[in-house]
C-alpha positions in Angstrom: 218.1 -93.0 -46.7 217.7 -91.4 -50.1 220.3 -89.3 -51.7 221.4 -85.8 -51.0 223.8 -83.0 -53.4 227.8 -83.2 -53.4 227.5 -79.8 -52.0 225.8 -80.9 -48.7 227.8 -84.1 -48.3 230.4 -81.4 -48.4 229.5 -79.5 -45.2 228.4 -81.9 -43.8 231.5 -84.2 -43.4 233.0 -80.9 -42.5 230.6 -80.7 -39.5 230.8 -84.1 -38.4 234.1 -82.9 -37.6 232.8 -80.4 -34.5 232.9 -77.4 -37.3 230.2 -75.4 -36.2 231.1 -72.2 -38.7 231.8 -71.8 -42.4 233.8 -68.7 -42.6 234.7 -67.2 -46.0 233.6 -64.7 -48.5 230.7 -64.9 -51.7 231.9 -65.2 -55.7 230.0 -66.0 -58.1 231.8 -69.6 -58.7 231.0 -70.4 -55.2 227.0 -69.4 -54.4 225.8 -72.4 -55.2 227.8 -74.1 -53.1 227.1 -71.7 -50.2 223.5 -72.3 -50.7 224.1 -76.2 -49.2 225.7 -74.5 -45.8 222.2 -73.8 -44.5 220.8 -77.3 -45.4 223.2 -78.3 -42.6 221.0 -78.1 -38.9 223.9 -76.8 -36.6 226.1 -75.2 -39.4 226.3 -71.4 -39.6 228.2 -69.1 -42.6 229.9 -66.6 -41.6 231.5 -64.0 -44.0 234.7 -62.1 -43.0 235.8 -58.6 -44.7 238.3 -60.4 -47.4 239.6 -64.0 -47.8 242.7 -63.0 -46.5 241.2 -62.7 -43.1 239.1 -65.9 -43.5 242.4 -67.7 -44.1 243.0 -65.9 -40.5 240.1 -66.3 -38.6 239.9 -70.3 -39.7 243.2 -70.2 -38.1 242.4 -69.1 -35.3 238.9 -71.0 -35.0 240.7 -74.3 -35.7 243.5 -73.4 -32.9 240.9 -73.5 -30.6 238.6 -76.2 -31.7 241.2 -78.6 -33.8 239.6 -77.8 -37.4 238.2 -75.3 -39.4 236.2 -74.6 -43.1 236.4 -71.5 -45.1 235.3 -70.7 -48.8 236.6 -68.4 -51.4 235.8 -67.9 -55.3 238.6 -68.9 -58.2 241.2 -66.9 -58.9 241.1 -62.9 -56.9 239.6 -65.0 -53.5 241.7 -68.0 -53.3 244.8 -65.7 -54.2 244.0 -63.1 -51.2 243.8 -65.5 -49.0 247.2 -67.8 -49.7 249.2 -66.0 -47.1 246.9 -66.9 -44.5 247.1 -70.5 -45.9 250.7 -70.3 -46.0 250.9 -69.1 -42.1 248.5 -72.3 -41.1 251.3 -74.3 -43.0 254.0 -73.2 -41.2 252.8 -73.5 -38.1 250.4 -76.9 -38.2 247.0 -75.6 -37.8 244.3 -77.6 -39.7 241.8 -76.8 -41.8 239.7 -77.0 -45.2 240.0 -73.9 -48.5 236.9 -74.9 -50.3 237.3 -73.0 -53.8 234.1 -72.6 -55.9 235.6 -72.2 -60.0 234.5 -72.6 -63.3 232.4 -75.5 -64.5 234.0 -78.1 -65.6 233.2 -77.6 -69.5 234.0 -73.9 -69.3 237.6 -75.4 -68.1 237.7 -78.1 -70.7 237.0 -75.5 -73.7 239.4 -73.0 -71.9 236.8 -70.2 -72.4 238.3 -66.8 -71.4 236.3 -66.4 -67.9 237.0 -63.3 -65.3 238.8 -64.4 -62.5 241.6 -66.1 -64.9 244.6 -65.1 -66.3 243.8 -64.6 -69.5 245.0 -67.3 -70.8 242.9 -70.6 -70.7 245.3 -71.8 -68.5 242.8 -72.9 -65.4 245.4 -74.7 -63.1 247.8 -72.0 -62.2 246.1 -71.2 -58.4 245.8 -74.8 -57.9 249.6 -75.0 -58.2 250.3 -72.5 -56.3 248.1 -73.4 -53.6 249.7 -77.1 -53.8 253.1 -75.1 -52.5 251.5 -74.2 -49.0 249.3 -77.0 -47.9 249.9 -80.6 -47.0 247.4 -82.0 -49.6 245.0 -80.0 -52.7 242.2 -81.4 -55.4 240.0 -80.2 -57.7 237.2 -81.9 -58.2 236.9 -83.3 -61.8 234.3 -85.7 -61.9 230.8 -86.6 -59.3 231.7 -90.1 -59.0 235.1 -89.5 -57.3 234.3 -86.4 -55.6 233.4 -88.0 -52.2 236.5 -90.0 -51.8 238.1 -87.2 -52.2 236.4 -84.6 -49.9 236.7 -87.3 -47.6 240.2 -88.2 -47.5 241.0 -84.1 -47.9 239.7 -83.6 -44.5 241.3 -86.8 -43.0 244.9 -85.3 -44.3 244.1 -81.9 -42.4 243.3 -83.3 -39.2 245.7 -86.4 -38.9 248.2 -83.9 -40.2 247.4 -81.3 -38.5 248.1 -79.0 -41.9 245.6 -77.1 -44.1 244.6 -78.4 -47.8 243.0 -77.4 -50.6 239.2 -78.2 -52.4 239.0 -76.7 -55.9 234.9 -77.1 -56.5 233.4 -77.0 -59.8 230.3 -74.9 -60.0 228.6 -77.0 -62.1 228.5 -79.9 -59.3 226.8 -78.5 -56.5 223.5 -80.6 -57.3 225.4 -83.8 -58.4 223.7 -86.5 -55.9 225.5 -89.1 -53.9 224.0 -91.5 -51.5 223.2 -90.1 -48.2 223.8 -92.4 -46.3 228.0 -92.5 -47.1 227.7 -89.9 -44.3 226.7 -92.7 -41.5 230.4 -94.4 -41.7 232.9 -91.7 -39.5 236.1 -90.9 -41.2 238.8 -92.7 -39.8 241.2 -90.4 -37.8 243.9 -93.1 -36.7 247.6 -92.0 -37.1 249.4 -95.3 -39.6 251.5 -97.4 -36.8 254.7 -96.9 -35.9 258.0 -98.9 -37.2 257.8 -101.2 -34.9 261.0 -102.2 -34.9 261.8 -98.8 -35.3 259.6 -97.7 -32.1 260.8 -100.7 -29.3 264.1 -99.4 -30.2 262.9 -96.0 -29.2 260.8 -96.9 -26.1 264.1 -98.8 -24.9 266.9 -96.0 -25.4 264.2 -93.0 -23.8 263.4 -95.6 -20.6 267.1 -95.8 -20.4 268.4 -92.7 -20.3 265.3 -92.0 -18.0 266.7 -94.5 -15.8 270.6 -92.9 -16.0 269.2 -89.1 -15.4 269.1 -87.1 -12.1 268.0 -83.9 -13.2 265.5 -84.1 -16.6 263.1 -81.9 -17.7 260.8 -82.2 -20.4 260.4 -79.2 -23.2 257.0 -78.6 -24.4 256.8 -76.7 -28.3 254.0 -76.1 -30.2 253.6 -79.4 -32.5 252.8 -80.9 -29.2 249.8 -78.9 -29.0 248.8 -78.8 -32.7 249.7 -82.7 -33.5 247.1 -82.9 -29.9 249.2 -84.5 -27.9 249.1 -82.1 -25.1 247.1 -85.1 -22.9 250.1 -87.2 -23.2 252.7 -85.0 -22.3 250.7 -84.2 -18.8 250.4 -87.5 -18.1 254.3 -87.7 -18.3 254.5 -85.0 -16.4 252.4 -86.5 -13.5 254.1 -89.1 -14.1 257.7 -88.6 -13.9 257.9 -85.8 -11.6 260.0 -84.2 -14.1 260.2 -80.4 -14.3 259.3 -79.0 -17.8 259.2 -75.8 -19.3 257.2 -74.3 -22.8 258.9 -72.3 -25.9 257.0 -69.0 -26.5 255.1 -71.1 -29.5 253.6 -73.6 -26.7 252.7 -71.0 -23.9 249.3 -71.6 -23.3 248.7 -74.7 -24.7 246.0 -77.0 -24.2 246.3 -78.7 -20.8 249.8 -77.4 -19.9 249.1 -75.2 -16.5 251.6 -72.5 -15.6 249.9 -73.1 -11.6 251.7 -76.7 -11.4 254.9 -77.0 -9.4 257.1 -78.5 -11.9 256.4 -75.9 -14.4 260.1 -73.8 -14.8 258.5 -71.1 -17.2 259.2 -69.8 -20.5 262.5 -71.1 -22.3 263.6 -68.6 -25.0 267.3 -69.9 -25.0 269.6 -66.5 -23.9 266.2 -64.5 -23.5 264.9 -66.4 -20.9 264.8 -64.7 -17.2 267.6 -66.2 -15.7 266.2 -68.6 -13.1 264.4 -70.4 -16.3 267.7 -70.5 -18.2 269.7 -72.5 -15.5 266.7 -74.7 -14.5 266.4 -75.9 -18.3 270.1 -75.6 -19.7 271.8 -77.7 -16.7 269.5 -81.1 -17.3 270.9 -83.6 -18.0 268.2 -85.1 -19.8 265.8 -83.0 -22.6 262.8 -84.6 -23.3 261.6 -82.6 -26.1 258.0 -82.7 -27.3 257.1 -81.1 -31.0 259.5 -78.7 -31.1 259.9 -75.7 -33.9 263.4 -74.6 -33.8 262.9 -71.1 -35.4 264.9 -67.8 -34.7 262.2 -65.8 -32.6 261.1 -69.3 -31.0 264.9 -70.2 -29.7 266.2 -66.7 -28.8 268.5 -66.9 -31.9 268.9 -70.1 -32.0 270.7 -69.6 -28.4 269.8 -73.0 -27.0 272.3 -74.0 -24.7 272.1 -77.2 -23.2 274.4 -79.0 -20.7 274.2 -82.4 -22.0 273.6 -84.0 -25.6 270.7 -86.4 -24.1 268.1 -84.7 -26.2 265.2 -87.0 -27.3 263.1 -84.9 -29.7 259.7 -86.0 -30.4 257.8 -84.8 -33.9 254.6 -85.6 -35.0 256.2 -87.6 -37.8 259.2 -89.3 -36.4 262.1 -89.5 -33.5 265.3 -88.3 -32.8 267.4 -89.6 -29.5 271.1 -88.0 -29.4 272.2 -87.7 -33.4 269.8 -91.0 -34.1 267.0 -90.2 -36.4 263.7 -92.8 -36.2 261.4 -92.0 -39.0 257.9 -93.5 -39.3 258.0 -92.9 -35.1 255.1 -90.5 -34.1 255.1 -88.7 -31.6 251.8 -89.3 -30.2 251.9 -93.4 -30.3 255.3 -93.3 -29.4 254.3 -91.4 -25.7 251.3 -93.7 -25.2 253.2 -96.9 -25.5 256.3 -95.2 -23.3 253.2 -94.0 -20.8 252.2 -97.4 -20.5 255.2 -99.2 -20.0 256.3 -101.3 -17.0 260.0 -100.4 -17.4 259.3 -96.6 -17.8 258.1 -97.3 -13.9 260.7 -99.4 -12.8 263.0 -97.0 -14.4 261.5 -94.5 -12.2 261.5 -96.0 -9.0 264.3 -94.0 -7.1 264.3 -91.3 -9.3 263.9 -88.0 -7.0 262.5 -85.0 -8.6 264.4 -82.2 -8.3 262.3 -78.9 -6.7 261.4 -76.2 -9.7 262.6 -72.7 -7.5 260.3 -70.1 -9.8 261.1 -66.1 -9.4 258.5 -64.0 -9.7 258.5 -62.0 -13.0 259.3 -59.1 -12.0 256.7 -56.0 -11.7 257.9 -53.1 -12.8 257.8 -50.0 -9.2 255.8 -47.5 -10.5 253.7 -44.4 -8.9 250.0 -44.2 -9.9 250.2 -41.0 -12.1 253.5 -42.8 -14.0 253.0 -43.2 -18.0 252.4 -47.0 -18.9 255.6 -48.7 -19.3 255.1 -52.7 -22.0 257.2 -54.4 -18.6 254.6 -52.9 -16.1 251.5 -54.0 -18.5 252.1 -57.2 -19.5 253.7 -58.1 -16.0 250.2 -56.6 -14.3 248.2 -58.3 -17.0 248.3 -61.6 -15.2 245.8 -60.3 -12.2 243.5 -59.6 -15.0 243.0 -62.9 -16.9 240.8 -65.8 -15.6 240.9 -69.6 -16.1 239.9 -70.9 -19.6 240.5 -67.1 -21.1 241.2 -67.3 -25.1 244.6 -64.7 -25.5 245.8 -63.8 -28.8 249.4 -61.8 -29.0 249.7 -60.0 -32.4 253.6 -60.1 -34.1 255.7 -57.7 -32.2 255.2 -56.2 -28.9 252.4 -58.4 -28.0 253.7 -61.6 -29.0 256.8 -61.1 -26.7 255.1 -59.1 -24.0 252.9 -61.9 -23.4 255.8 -64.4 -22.1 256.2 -62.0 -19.2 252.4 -62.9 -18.2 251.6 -65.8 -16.1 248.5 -67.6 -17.3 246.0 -68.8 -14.4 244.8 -72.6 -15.5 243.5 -73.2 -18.4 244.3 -70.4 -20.4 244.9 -70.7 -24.1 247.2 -69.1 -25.9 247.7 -67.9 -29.5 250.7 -66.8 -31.9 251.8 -66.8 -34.8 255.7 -66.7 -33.8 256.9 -68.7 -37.0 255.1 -67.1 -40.0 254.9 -63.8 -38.3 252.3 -61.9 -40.6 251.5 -58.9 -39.0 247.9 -58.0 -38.9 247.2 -62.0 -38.0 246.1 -61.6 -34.9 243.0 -59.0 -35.6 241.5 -62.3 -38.0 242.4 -65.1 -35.9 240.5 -62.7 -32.8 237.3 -63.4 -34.8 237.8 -66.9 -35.4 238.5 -67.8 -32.1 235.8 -65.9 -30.5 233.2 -67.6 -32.7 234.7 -71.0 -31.5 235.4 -69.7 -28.1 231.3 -69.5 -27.8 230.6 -72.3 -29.4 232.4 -74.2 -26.5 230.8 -71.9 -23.7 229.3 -68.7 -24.3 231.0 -67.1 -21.2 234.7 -67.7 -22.3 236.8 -64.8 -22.9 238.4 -64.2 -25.7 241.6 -61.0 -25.3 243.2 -59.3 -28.4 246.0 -58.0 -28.0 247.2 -56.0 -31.2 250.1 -52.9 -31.8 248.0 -49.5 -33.6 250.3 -50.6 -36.7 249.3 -53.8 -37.2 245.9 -53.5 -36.9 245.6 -51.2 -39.8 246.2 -54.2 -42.0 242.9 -55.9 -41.1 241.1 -54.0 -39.1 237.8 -53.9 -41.0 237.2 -57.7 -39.0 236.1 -56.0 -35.9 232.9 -55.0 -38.4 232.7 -58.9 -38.7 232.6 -59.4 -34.9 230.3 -56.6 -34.7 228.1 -57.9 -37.4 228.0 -61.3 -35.1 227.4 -59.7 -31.8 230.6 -61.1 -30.4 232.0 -60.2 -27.5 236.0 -59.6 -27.3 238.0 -57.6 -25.7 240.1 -55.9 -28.4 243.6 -54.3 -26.7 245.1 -51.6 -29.1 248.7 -50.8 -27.6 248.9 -47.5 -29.4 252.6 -46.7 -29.6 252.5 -44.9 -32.7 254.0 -46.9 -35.5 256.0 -50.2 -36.1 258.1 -50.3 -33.0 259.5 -53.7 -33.7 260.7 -52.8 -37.0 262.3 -49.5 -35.3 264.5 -51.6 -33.2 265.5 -54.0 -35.6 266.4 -50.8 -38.1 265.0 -47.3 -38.8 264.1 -46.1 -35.4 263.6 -42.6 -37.0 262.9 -43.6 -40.7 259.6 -42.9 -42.1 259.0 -46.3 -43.5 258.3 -47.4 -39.8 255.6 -44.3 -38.9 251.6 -45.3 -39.7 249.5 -42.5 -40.2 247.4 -41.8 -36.0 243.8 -43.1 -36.4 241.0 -42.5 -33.8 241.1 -45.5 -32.2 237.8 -44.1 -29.9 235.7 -44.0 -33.0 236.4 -47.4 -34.2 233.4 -49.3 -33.2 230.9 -46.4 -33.8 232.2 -46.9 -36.9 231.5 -50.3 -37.1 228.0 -49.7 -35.8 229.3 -52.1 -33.1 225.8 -52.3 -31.1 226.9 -52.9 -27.7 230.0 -51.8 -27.6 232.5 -49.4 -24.9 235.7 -48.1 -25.8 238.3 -46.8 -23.2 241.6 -45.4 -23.3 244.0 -46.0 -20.4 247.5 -44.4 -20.4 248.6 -43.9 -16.9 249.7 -47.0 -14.3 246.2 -46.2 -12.1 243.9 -45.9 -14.9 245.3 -49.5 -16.3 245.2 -51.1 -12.5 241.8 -49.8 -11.7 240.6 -51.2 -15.3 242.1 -54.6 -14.3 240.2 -54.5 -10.9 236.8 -53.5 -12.0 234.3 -56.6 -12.0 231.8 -55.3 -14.4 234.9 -54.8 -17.1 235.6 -58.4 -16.2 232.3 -59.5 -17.7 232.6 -60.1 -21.7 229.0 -58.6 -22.0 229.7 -56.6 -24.6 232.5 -55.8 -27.2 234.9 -53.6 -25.9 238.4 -51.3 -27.2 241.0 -50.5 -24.9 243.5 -48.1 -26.2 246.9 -48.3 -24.4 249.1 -45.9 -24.7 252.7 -46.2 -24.5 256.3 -45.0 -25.7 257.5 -44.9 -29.2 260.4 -46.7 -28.5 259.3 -49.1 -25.2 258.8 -52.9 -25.3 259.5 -55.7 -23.6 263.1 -56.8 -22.7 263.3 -60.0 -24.4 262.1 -57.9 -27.8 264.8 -55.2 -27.2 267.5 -58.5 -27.2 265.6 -60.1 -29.9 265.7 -57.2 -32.3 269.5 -56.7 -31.7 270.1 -60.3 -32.6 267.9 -60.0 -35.9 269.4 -57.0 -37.0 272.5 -58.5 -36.5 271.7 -61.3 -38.4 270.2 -59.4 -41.2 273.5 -57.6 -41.7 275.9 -60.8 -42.1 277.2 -61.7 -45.3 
């Protein structure tokens, strides 16, 4: 093999890593670079309406697929797209900001460019993007450059956290050997402590052995740090019921149709039969959890027993002892394989998961939509392998209320809780969605006032012929900021947008748009088998009460209102 530029080594390390898309948007520091994506067989660009929703839809691409790519200029790009960046932190998703700046002389003689300060100073967004992801670099020299892009990406993904490529424009055509490309990154976790991890194999298998009544807690690190495989095989394995924090519903290979699963545990919000099932073990087998307010009801965890073994992606905690340097991951394959773990096992009988049907709200055909008869119904709509993304708010706590069929993924962004998220992270995930199998569904579901922060991305979707289904529950304004405070104040009220026009205005080419705003209009909707079809991109407008949500939110908001207001 010969050689090839920096710039296509670039994208293509990135694509060896099942990255079909670049998403991003054009600067002049960066068109150079962009030139190398379509050197790359299998590698398509594809530019969003801003950088901040490129920091969005790479979130959401990766969620789906594991890891993601975007590009931004110096400066104005990088900058607008730092709070998407910052939400991919917070919550573990991984991916790549590939920054195109300034030359490397122009830096050196601290020429006074556009897209800087003003004052020669040419390290300022580089700092300030080294706040919000797990590992940045700017490229200084050729030589080094590959290590570097190389060990970037391997940071993301073993890390499950997003990091940072500063790119000098001036190296786009620098050549390295091509064949540096046939060696695969290495992906392996660092061992364990061993000492450290026997330690912690023996004092799980023995309070396994002691417990009558455990039941293992799924969170979302389990699904980000991929280790959703192992915790069903401990599942199958044990017998043990388990339940999933809001962050976790949906994840990757965690079925809501098994009989051990308990439901959703949201501490005080849970429905009640959840509550009792999870809070009187004896044993907690935690996997990855995020113990954040709108994650733990308040922080309103209330278990019966301090046997709690918390697993993290970077270390162990059984009871009040802390393990670090024990991974999660390892740490449930070697306790998977174990002989003892059986043996511990042997008369342990599993104790029969008694789930309630979420209740579905009586209501007469001509009744006004009600958010606990939608999201309740919602459930006879969606199909196994669906994509469904729950916007801040309404959505994101609606959505517990909806039992997944098999396979379902879900997506949130409980933690960071930026509101317009979701309408970004839609794109992303439909673009990775079809690049796993073109017929996967991909739902949006998104309050009127949030989607006015990034709504021009349904022109990106359009632009890309993708398919969605984009739910717009229209309830006039920021309902989950009137409960928390201001029900009346005009702070909270958006101005009403025509919600049918949106994709003519998009020139959205095969597109429909519906309205639904009565119980039989929404029920027929869910029934219809050509709706069912994602043949085409579609709006549906749901209209609903000012002040209606979902239960849990109502309690939520109370609690967070509450909180805001202590000293």
């Amino acid at each position: 093999m010969g050689k090839i530029s920096l710039g296509k080594y670039l994208f293509e390390r990135i694509h060896q890593q099942n990255v079909g898309t670049i998403f991003g948007v054009p600067g002049d520091y960066n068109l150079n670079l962009l030139d190398k994506v379509y050197e790359v067989d299998g590698l398509e660009w594809r530019g969003n309406c801003n950088e901040l929703n490129a920091a969005y839809a790479v979130d959401g691409y990766s969620r789906v697929k594991g890891f993601g790519a975007f590009v931004t200029t110096f400066g104005v790009g990088e900058l607008s797209a730092i709070n998407g960046t910052a939400g991919s932190f917070s919550e573990h998703v991984a991916s790549i900001h590939v920054v195109g700046i300034p030359a490397v002389s122009s830096q050196k003689n601290h020429l006074l460019l556009h897209h800087t300060l003003g004052n020669g100073d040419f390290t300022v967004f580089h700092k300030m993007a080294s706040m919000v992801t797990h590992k940045s670099s700017v490229i200084t020299e050729g030589s080094t450059a590959v290590a570097e892009i190389d060990l970037l990406i391997r940071e993301a993904i073993i890390h499950s956290k997003p990091v940072y490529l500063a790119y000098p424009a001036n190296l786009v055509e620098y050549e390295v050997d091509e064949s540096l490309l046939d060696t695969p990154l290495d992906l392996s976790l660092p061992p364990n402590n061993a000492d450290a991890e026997e330690e912690v194999l023996n004092g799980v298998i023995d309070l396994i052995s002691k417990a009558k009544k455990p039941v293992i807690l799924i969170d979302s690190c389990c699904a980000r740090h991929n280790c959703t495989p192992e915790a069903r095989q401990l599942i199958e394995l044990t017998k043990f019921g388990f339940a999933v924090t809001p962050m976790a519903k949906g994840a990757k290979d965690i079925f809501e149709d098994h009989e051990g699963y308990a439901g959703v545990y949201v501490g005080d919000l849970s429905y009640p039969d959840v509550k009792e099932y999870v809070e009187s073990a004896d044993l907690i087998l935690s996997l990855g959890a995020i113990l954040s307010d709108f994650n733990t009801g308040s922080f309103s965890y209330s278990y019966a027993t301090k046997n709690v073994v918390e697993f993290h992606s970077d270390y162990t905690k059984i009871k009040a002892a802390r393990y670090p340097e024990v991974q999660m991951k390892p740490t449930l394959q070697k306790l998977l394989a174990s002989s003892a773990l059986k043996e511990a096992l042997t008369n342990f009988t599993p104790v029969p998961v008694k789930r309630v049907p979420l209740p579905l709200e009586t209501l007469g055909p001509d009744a006004d939509l009600t958010q606990q008869w939608f999201w309740t119904k919602l459930s006879s709509f969606l199909q196994e392998g669906d994509v469904v993304i729950s916007e801040t708010g309404t959505s994101s706590f609606g959505i517990i209320q909806t039992d997944f069929p098999k396979d379902v993924l879900g997506i949130s962004q409980v933690l960071w809780g930026s509101i317009g998220y979701s309408v970004g992270a839609a794109f992303g995930a439909v673009v990775a969605a079809e690049e796993i199998d073109p017929n996967k569904r991909v739902l949006l579901f998104v309050g009127d006032g949030s989607l006015q922060l990034t709504v021009q991305e349904i022109s990106a979707m359009a632009r890309n012929h993708k398919n969605p289904y984009l739910f717009v529950l229209n309830n006039d304004g920021y309902t989950i900021e009137r409960l928390i405070h201001g029900e009346t104040a005009t702070y909270n009220d958006i101005q009403p947008w025509d919600h049918q026009k949106l994709l003519d205005t998009f020139k959205a080419d095969n597109a429909e748009t519906l309205r639904v705003s009565k119980v039989k209009e929404a029920a027929d909707l869910f029934k219809d088998e050509k709706f069912a079809k994602n043949d085409k991109i579609r709006l549906i407008e749901v209209m609903l009460g000012k002040m209606d949500a979902p239960v849990n939110l109502v309690k939520q908001a109370e609690r967070s209102a509450n909180t805001n207001a202590e000293n």
